[in-house]
PDB file of N, CA, C and O in Angstrom:
ATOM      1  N   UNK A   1       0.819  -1.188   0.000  1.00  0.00           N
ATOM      2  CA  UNK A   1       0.000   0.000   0.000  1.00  0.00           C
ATOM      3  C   UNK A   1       0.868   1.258   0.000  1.00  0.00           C
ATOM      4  O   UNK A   1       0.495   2.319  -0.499  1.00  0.00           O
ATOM      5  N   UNK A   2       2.076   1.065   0.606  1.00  0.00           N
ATOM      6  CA  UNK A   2       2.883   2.387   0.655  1.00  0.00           C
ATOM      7  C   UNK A   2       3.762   2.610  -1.054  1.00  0.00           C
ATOM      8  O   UNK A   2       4.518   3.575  -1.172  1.00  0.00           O
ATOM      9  N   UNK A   3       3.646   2.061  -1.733  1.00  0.00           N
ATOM     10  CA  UNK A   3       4.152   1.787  -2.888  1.00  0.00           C
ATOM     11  C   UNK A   3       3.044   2.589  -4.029  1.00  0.00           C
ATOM     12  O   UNK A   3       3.151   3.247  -5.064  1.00  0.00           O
ATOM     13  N   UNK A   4       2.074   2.144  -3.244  1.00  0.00           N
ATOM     14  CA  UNK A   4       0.880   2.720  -4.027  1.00  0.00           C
ATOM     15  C   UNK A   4       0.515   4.067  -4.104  1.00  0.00           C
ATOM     16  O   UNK A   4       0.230   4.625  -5.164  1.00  0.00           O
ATOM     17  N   UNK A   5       0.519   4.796  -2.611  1.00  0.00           N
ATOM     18  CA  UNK A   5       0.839   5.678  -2.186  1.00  0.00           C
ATOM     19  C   UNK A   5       1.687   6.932  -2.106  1.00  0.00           C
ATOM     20  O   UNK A   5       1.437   8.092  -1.776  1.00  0.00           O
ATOM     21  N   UNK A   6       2.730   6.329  -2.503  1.00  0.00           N
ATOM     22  CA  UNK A   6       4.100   7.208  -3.209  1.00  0.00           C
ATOM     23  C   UNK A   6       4.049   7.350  -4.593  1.00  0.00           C
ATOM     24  O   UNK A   6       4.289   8.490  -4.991  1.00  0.00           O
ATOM     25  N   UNK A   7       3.810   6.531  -5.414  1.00  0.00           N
ATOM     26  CA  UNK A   7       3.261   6.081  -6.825  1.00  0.00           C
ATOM     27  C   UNK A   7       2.690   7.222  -7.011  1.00  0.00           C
ATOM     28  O   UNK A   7       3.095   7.988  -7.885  1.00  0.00           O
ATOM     29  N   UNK A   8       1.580   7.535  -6.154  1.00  0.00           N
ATOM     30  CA  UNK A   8       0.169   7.829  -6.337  1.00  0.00           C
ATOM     31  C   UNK A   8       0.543   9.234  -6.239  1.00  0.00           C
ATOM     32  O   UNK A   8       0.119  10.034  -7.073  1.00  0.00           O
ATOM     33  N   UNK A   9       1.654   9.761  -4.847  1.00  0.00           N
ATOM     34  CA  UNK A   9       1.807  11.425  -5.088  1.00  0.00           C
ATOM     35  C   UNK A   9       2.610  11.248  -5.755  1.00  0.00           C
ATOM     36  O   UNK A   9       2.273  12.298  -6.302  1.00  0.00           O
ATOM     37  N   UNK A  10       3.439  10.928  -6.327  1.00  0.00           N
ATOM     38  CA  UNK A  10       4.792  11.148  -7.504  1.00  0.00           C
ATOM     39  C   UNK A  10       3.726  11.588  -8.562  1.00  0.00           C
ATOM     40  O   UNK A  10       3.837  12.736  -8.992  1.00  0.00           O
ATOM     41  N   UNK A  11       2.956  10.998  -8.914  1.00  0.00           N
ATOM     42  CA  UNK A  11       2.114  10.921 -10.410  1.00  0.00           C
ATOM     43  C   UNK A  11       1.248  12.317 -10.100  1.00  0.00           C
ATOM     44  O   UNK A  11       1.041  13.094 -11.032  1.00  0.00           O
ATOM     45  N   UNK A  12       0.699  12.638  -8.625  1.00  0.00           N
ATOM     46  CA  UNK A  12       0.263  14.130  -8.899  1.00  0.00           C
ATOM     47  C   UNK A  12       0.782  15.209  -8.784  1.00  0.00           C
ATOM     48  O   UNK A  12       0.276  16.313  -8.984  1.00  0.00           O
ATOM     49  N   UNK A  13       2.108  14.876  -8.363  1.00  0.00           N
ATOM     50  CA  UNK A  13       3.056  16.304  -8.603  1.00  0.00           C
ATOM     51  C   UNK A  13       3.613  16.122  -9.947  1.00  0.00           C
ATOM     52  O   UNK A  13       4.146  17.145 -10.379  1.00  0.00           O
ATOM     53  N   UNK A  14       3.637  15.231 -10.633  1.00  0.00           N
ATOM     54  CA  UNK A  14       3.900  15.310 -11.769  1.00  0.00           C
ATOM     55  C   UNK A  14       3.061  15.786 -12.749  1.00  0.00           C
ATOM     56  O   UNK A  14       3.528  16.327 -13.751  1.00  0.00           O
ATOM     57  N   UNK A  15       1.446  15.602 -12.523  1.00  0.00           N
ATOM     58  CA  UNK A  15       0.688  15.887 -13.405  1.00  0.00           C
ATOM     59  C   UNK A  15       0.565  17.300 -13.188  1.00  0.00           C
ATOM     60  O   UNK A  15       0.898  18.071 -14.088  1.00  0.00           O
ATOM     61  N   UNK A  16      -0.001  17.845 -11.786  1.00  0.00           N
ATOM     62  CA  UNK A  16       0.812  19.290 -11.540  1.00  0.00           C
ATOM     63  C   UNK A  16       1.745  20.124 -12.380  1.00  0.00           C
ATOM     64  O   UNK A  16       1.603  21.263 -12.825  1.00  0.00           O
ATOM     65  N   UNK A  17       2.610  19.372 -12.467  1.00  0.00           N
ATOM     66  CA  UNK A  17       3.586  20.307 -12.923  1.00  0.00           C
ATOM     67  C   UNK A  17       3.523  20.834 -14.880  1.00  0.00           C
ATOM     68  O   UNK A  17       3.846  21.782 -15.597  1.00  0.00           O
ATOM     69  N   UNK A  18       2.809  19.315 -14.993  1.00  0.00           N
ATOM     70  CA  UNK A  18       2.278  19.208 -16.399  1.00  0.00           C
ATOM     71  C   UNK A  18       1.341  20.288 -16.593  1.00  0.00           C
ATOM     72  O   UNK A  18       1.517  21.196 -17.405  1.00  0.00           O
ATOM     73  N   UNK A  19       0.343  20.172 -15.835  1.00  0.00           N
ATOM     74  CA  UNK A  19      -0.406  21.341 -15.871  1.00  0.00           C
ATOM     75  C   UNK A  19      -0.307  22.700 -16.039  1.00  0.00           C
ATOM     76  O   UNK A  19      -0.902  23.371 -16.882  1.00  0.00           O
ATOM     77  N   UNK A  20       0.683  23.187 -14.971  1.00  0.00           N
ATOM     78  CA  UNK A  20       1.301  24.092 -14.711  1.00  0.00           C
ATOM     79  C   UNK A  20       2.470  24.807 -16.464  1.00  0.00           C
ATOM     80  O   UNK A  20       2.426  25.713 -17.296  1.00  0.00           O
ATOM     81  N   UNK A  21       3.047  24.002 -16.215  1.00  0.00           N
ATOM     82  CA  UNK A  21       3.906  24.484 -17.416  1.00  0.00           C
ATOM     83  C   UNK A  21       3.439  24.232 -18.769  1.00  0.00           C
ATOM     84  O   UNK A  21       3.848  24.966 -19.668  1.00  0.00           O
ATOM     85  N   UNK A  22       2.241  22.823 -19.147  1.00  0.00           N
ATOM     86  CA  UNK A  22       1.544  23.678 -20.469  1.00  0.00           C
ATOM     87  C   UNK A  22       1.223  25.017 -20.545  1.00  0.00           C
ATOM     88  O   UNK A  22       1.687  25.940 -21.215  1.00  0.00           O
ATOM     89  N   UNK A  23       0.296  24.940 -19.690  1.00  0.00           N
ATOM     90  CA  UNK A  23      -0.347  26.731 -19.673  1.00  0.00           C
ATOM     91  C   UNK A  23       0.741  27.749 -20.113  1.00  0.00           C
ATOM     92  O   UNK A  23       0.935  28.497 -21.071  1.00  0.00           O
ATOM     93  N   UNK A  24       1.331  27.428 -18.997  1.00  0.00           N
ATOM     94  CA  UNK A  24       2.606  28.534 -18.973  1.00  0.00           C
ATOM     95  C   UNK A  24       3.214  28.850 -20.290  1.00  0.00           C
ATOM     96  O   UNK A  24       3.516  29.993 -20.631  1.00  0.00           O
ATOM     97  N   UNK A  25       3.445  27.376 -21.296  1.00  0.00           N
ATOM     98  CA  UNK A  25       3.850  27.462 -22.461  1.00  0.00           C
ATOM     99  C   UNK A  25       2.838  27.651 -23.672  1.00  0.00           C
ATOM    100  O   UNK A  25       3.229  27.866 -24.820  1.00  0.00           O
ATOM    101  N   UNK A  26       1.639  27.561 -23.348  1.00  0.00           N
ATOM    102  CA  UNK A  26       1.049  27.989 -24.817  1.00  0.00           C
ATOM    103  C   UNK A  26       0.582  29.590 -24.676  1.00  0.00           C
ATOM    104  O   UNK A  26      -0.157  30.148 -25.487  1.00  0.00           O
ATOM    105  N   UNK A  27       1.383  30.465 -23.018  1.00  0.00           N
ATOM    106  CA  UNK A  27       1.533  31.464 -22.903  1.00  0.00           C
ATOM    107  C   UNK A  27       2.120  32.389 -23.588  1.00  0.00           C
ATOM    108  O   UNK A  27       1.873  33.544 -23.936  1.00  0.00           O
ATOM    109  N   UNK A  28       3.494  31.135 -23.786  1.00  0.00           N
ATOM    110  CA  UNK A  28       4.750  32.151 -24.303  1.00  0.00           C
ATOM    111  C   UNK A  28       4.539  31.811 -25.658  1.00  0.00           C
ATOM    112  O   UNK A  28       4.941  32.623 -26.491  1.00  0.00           O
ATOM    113  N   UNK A  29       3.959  30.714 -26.073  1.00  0.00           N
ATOM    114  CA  UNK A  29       3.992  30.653 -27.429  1.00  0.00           C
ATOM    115  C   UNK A  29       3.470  31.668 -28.537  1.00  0.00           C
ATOM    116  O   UNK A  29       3.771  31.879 -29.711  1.00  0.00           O
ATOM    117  N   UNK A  30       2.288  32.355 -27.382  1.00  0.00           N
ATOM    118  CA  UNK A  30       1.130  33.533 -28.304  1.00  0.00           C
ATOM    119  C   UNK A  30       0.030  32.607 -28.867  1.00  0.00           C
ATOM    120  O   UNK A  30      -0.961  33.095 -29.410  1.00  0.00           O
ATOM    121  N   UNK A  31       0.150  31.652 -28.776  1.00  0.00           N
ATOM    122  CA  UNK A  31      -1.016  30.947 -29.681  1.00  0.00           C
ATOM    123  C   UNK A  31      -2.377  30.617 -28.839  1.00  0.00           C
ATOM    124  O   UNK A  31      -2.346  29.668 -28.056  1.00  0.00           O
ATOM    125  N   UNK A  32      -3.203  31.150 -28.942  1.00  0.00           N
ATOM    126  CA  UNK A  32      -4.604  30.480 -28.119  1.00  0.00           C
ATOM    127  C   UNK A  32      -4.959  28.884 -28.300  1.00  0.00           C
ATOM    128  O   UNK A  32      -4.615  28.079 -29.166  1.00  0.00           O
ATOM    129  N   UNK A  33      -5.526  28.795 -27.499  1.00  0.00           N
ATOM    130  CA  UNK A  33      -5.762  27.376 -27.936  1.00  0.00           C
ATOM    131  C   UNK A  33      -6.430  26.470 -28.714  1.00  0.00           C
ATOM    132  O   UNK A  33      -6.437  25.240 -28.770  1.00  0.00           O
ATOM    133  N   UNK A  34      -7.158  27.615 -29.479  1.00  0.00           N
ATOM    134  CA  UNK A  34      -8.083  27.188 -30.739  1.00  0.00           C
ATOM    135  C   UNK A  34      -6.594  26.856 -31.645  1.00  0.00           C
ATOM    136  O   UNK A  34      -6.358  25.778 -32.190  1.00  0.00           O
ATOM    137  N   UNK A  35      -5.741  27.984 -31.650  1.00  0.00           N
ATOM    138  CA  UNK A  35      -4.793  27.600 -32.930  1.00  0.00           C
ATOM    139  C   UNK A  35      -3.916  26.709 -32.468  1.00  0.00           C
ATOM    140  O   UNK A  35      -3.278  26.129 -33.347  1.00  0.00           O
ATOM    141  N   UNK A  36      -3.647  26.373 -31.192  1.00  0.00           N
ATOM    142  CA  UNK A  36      -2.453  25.056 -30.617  1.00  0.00           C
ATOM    143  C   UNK A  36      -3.177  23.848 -31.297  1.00  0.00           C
ATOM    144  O   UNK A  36      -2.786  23.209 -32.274  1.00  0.00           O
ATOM    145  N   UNK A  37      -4.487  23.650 -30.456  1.00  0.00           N
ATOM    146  CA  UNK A  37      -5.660  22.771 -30.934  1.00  0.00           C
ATOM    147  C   UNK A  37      -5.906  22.474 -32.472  1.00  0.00           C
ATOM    148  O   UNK A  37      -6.415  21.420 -32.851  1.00  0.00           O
ATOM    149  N   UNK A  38      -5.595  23.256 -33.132  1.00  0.00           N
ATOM    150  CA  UNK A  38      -6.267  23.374 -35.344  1.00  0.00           C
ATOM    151  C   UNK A  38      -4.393  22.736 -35.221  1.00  0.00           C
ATOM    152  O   UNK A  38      -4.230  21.584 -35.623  1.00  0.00           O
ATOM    153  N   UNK A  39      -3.253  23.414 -34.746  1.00  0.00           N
ATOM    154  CA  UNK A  39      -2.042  22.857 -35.485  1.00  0.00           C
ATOM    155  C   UNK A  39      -1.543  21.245 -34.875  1.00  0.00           C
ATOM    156  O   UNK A  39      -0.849  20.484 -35.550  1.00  0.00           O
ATOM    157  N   UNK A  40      -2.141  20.860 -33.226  1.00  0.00           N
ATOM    158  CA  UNK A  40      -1.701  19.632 -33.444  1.00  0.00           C
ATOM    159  C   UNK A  40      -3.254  18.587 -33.752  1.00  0.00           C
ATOM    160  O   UNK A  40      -3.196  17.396 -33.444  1.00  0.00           O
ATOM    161  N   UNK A  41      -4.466  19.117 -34.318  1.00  0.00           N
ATOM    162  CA  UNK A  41      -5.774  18.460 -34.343  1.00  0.00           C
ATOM    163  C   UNK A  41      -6.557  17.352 -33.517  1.00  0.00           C
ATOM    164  O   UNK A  41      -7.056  16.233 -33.640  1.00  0.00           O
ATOM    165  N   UNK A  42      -6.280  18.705 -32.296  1.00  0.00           N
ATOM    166  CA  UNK A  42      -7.471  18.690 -31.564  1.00  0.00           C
ATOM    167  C   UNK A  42      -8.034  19.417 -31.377  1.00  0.00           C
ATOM    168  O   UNK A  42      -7.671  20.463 -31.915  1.00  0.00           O
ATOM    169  N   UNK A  43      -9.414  19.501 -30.451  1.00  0.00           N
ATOM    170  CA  UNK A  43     -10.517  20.989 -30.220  1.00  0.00           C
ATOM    171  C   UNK A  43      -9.483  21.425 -29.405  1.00  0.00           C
ATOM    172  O   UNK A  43      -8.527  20.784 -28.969  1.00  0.00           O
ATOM    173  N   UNK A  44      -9.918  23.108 -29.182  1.00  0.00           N
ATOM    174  CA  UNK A  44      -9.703  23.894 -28.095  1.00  0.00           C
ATOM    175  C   UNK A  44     -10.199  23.545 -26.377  1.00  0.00           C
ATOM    176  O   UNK A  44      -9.546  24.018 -25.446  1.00  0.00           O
ATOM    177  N   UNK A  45     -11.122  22.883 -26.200  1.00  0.00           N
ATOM    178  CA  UNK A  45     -11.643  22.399 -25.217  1.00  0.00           C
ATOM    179  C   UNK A  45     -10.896  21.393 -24.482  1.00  0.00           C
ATOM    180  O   UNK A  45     -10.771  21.403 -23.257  1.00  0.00           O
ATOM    181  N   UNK A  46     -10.183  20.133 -25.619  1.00  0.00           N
ATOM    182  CA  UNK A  46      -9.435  19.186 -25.323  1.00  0.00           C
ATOM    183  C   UNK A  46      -8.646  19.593 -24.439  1.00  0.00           C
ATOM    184  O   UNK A  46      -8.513  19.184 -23.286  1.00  0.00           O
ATOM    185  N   UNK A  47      -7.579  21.220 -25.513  1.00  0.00           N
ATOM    186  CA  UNK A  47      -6.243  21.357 -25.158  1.00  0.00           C
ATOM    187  C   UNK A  47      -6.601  22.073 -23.631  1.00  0.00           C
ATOM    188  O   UNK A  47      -5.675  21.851 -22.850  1.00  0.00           O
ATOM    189  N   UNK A  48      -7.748  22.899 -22.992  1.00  0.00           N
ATOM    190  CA  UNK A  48      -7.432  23.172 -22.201  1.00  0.00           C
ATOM    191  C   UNK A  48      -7.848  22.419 -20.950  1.00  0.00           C
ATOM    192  O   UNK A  48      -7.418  22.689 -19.829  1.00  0.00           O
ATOM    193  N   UNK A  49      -8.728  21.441 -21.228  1.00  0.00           N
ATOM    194  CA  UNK A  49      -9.033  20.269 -20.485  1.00  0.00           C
ATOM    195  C   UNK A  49      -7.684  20.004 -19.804  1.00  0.00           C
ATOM    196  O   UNK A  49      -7.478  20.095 -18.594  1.00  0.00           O
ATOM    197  N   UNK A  50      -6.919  19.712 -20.614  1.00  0.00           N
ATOM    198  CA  UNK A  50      -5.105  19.279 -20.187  1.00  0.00           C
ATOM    199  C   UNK A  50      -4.489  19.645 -18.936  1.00  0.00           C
ATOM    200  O   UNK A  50      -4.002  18.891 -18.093  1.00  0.00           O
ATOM    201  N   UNK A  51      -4.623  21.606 -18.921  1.00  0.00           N
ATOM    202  CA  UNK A  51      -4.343  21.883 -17.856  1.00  0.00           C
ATOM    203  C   UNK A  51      -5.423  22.661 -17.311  1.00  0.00           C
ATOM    204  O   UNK A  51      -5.115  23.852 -17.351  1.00  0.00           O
ATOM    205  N   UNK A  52      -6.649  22.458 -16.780  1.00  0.00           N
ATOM    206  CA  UNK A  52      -7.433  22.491 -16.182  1.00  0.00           C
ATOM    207  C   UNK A  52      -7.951  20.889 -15.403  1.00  0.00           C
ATOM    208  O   UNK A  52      -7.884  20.946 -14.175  1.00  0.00           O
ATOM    209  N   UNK A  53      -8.278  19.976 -15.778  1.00  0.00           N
ATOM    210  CA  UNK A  53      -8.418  18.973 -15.191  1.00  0.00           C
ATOM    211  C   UNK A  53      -7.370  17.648 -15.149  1.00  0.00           C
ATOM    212  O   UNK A  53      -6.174  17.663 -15.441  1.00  0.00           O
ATOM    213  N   UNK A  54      -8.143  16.544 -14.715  1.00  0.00           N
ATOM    214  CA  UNK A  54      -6.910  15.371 -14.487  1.00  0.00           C
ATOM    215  C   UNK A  54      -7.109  14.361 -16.245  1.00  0.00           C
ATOM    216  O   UNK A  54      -6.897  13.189 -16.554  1.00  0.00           O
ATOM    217  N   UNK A  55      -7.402  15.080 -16.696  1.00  0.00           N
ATOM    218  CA  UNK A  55      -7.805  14.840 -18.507  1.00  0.00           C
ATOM    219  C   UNK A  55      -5.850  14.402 -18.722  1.00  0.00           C
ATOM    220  O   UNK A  55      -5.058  14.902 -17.923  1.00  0.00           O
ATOM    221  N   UNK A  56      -5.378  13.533 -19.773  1.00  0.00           N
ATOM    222  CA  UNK A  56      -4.348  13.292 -20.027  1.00  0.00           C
ATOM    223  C   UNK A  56      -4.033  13.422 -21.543  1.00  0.00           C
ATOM    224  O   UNK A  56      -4.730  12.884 -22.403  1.00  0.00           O
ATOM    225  N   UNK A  57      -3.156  14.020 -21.757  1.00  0.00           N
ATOM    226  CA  UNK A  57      -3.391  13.755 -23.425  1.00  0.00           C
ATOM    227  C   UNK A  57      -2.515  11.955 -23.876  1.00  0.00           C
ATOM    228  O   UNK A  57      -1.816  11.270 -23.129  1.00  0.00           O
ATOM    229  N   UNK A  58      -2.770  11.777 -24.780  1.00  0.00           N
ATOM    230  CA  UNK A  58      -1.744  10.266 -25.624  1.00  0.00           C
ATOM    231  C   UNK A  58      -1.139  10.780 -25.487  1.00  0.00           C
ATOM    232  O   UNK A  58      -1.013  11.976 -25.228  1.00  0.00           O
ATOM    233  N   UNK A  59      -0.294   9.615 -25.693  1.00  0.00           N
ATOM    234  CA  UNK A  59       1.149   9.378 -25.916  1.00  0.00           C
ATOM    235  C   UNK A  59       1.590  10.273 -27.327  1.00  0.00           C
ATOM    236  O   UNK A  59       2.682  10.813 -27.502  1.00  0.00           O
ATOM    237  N   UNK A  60       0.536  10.271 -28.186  1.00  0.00           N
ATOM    238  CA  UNK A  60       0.876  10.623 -29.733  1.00  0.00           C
ATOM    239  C   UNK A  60       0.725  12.094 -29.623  1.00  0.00           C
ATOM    240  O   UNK A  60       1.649  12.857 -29.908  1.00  0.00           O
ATOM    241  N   UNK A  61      -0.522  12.524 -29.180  1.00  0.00           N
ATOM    242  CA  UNK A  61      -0.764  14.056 -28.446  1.00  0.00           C
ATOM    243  C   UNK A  61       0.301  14.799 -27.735  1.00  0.00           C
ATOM    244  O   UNK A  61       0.773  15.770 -28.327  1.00  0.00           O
ATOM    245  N   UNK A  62       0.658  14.566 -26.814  1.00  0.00           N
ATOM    246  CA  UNK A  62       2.016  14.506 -26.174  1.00  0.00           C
ATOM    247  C   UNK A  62       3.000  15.184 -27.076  1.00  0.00           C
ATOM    248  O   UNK A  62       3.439  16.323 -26.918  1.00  0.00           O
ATOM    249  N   UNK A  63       3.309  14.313 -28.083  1.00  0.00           N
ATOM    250  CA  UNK A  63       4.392  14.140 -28.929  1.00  0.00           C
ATOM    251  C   UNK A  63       4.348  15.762 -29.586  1.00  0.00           C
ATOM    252  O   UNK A  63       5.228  16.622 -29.556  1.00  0.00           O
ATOM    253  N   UNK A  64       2.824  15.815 -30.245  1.00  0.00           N
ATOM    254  CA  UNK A  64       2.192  16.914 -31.064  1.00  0.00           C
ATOM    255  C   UNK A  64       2.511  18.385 -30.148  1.00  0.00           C
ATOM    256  O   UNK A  64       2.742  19.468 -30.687  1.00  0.00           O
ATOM    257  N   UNK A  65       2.476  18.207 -28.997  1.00  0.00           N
ATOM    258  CA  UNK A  65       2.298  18.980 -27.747  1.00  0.00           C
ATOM    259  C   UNK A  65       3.508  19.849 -28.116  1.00  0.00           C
ATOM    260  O   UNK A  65       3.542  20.941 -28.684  1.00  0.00           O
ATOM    261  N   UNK A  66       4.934  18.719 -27.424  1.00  0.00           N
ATOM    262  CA  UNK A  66       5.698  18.968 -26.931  1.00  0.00           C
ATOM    263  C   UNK A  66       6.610  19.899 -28.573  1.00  0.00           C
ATOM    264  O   UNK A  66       7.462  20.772 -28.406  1.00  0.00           O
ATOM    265  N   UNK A  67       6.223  19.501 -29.752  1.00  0.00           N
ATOM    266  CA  UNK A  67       6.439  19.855 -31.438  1.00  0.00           C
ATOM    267  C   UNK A  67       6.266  21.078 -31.074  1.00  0.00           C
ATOM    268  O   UNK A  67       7.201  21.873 -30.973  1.00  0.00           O
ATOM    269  N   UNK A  68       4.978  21.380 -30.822  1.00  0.00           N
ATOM    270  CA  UNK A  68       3.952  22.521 -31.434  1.00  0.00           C
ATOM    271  C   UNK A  68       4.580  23.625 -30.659  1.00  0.00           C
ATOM    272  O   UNK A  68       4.563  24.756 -31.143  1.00  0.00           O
ATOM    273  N   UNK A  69       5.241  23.361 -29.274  1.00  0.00           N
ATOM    274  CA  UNK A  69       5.350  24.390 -28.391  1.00  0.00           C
ATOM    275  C   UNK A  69       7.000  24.852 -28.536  1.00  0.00           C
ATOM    276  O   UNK A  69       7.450  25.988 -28.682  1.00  0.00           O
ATOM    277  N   UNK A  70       7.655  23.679 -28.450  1.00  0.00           N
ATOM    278  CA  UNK A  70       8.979  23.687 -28.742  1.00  0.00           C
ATOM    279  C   UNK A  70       9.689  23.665 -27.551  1.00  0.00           C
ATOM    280  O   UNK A  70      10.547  24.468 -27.185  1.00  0.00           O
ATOM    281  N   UNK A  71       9.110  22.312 -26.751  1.00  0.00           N
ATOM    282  CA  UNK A  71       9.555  22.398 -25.797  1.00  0.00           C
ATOM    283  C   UNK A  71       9.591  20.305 -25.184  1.00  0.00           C
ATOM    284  O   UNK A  71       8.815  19.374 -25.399  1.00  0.00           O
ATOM    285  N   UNK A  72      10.844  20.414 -24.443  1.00  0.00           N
ATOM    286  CA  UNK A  72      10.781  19.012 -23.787  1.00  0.00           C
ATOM    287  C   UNK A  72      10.221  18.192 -23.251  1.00  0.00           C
ATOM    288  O   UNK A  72       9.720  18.779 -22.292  1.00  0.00           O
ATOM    289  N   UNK A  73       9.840  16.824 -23.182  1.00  0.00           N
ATOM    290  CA  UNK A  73       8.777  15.998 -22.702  1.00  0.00           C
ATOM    291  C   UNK A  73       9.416  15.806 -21.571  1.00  0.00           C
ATOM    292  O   UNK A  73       8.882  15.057 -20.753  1.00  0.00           O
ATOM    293  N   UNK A  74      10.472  16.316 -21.305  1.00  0.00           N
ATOM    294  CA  UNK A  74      10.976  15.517 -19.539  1.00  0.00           C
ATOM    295  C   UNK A  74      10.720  17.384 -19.280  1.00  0.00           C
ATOM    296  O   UNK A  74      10.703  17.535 -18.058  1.00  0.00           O
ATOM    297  N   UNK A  75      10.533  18.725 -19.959  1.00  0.00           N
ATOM    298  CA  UNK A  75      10.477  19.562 -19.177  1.00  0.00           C
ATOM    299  C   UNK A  75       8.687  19.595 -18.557  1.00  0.00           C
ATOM    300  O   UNK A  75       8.311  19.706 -17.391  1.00  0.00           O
ATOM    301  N   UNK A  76       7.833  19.452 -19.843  1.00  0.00           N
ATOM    302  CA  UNK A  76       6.670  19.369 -19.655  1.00  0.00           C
ATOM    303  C   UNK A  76       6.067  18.520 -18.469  1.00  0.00           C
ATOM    304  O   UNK A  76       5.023  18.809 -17.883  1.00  0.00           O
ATOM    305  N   UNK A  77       6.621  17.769 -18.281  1.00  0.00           N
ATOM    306  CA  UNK A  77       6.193  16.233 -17.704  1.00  0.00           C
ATOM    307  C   UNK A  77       7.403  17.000 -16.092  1.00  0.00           C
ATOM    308  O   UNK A  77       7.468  16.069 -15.290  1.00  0.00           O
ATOM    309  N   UNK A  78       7.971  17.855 -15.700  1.00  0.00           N
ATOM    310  CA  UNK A  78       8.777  18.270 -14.551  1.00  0.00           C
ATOM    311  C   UNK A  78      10.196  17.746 -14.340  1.00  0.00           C
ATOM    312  O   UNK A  78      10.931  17.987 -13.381  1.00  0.00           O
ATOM    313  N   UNK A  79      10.475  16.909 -15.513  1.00  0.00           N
ATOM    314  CA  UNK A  79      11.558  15.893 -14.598  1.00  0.00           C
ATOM    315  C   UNK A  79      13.435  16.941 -14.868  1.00  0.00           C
ATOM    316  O   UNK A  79      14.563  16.868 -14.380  1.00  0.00           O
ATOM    317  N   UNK A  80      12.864  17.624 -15.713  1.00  0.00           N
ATOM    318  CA  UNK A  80      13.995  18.936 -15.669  1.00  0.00           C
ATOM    319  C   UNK A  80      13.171  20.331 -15.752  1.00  0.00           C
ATOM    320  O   UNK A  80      12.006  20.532 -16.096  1.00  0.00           O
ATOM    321  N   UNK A  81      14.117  21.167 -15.344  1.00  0.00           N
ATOM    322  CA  UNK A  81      14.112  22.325 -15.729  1.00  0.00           C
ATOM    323  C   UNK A  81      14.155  23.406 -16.892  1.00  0.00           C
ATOM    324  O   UNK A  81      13.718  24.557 -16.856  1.00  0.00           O
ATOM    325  N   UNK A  82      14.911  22.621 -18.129  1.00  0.00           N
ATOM    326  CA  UNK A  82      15.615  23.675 -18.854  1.00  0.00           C
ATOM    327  C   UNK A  82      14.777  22.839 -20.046  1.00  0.00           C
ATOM    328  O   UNK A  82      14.864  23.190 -21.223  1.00  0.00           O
TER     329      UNK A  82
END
């Protein structure tokens, strides 16, 4: 159970942070999220689902994400800084 537990906050400070620094980045990008949403094809609703709730994007989404913004899947995801 303690495995589960640690698991369990690792994965919400991580999603946290996911949260946190999309926003932050489709900040700096200038792009709203209708146009993040039209360039990697999804709705606008999806993309802000992302960082508003515990909504996850794919693995493939992700990918589109991390393209579109120009930015790292270990920064997005917290596991660095830079």
């Amino acid at each position: 159970m303690c495995i589960i537990q640690l698991t369990s906050g690792y994965n919400n400070n991580m999603n946290d942070k996911f949260k946190k620094r999309l926003k932050e980045e489709i900040k700096l990008s200038g792009m709203t999220t209708t146009e993040l949403g039209a360039k990697i094809g999804i709705s606008n609703e999806m993309v802000t689902q992302y960082y508003t709730t515990d909504k996850l994007p794919s693995l493939a989404t992700f990918e589109k994400l991390c393209r579109a913004l120009d930015v790292s899947a270990d920064y997005l995801l917290g596991l660095t800084d830079e």
